[in-house]
C-alpha positions in Angstrom: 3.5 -1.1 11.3 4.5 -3.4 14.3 6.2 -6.1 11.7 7.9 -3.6 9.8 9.3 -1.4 13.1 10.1 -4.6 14.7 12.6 -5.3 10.8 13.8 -1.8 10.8 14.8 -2.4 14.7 16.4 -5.5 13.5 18.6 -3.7 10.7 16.4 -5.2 7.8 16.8 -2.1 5.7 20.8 -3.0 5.4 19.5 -5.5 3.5 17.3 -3.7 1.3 17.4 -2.4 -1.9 13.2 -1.6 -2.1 10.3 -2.6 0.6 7.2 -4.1 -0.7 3.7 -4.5 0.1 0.4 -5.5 -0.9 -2.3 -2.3 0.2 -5.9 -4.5 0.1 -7.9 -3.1 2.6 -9.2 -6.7 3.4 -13.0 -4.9 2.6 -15.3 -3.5 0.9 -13.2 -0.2 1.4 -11.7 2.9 -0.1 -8.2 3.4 0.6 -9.7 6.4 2.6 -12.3 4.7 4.6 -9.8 2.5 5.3 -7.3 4.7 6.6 -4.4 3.2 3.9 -2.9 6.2 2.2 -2.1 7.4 6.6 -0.5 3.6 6.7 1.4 3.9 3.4 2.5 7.7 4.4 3.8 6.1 8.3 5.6 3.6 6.3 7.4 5.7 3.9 8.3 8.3 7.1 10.3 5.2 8.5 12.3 3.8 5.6 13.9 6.9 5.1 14.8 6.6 1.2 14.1 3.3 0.4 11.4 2.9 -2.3 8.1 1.6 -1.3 6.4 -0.8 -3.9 2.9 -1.5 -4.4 3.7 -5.3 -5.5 -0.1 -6.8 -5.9 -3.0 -4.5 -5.9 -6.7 -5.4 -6.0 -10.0 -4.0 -5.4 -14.0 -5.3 -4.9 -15.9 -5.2 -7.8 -18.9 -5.0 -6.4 -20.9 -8.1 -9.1 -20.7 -7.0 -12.8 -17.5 -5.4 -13.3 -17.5 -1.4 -13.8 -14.6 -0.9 -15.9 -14.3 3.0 -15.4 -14.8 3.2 -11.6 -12.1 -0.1 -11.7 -9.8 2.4 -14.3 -10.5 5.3 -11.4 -9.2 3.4 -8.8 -5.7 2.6 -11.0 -5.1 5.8 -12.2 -6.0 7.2 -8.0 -3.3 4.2 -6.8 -0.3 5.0 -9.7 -0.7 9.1 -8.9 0.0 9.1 -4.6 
């Protein structure tokens, strides 16, 4: 949040059509545990009405991939 307060101080969203931003947890993590969907919400409560976009997305899979806890995890990140 320090980066983006310190663009929106700035008048960065002038310049702004969307925001973007890539919401990997940086471990082996749910969005929960992590505390992201209270980051994204933060962010969304300071750009006003300027669209937030989830440009690059990924997740841990953990060895062999499981396709339905991997198809889970989409469908959870397209609903919020």
């Amino acid at each position: 949040m320090a980066w983006w307060n310190q663009l929106i101080g700035a008048g960065g969203l002038s310049y702004m059509d969307v925001a973007a931003m890539h919401p990997y947890t940086g471990s082996d993590d749910s969005w929960e545990e992590d505390g992201m969907i209270a980051q994204i919400q933060q962010l969304q409560g300071v750009l006003g009405a300027k669209p937030l976009w989830f440009t690059e997305v990924g997740w841990w899979s953990d060895g062999d991939f499981n396709y339905l806890e991997q198809a889970n995890i989409v469908a959870r990140a397209r609903s919020g």
